[in-house]
C-alpha positions in Angstrom: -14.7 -14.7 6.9 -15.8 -12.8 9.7 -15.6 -9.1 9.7 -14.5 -8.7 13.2 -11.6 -11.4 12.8 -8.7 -9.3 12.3 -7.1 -11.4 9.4 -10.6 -11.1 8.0 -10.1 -7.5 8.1 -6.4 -7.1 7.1 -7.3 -10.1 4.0 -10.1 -7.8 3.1 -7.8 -4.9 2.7 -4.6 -6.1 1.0 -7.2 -8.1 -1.7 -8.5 -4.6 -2.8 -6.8 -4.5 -6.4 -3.9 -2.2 -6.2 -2.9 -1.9 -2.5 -0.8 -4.6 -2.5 1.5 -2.9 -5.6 0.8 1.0 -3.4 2.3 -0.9 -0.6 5.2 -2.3 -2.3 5.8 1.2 -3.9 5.6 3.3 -0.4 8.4 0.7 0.4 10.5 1.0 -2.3 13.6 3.1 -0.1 11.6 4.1 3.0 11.0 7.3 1.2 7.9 9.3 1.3 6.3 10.0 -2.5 4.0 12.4 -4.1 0.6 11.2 -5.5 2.1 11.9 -9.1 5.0 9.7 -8.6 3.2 6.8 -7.4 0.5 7.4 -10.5 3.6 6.5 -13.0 5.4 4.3 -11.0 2.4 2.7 -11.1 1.5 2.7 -15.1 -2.1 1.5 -15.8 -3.6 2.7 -12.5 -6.2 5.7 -13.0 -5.8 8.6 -10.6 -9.5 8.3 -9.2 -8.2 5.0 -8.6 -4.8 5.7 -7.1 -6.7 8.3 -4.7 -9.5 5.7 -3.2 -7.3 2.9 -2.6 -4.5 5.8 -0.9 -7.9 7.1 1.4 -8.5 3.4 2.3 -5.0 2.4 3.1 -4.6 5.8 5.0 -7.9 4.5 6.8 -6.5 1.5 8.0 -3.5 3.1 9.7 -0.7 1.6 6.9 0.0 4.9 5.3 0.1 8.1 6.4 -0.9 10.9 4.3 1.3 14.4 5.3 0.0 17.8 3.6 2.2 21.2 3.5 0.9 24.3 3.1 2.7 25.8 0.0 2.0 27.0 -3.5 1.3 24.9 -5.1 0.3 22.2 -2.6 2.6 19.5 -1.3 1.2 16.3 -0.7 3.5 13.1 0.6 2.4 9.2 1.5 4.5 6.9 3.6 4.1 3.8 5.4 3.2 4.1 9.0 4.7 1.5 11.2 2.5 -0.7 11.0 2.4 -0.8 7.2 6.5 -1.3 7.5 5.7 -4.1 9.9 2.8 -5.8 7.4 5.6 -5.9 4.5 7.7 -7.6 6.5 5.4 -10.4 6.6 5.5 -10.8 2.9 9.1 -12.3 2.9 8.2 -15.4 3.9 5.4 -15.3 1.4 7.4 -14.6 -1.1 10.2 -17.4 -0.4 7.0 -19.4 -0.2 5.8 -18.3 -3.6 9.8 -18.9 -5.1 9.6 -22.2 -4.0 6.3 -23.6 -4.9 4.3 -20.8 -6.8 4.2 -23.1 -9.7 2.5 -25.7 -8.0 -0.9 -23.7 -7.6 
């Protein structure tokens, strides 16, 4: 696929093991969530892990990354709007996938 396609780009992206599940976290609620919480929501992930793929999704503009300055350190990821908007176009993959997932 071509890189400058921008379904190349976004297919690229959510096939990245991981960011798919992130994603699906982040929109668990709507609710912004520490690194550590998504690290054992998440189970097997590793943390080197967990922080690359955030870095890349952050990079793309689907989640947004906010840092407080306290002791100790508060760090919070969220989807940005345009991540909220890419979810939504995983319902009708998902009915998709209910009805004939066990065909593939």
């Amino acid at each position: 696929m071509d890189e400058e396609c921008p379904i190349g780009k976004i297919i690229k992206v959510l096939s990245m093991k991981w960011n798919l599940l992130i994603l699906k976290q982040l929109n668990n609620d709507f609710s912004k969530k520490r690194f550590n919480q998504l690290l054992e929501e998440l189970r097997s992930i590793s943390s080197r892990t967990l922080s690359k793929r955030l870095k890349e999704l952050e990079k793309t503009g689907l989640v947004k990354r906010e840092k407080f300055n306290e002791m100790p350190p508060r760090v919070e990821y969220f989807l940005t709007d345009s991540g909220k908007e890419i979810i939504k176009t995983f319902k009708p993959l998902s009915k998709w996938a209910e009805k004939f997932g066990n065909t593939i």
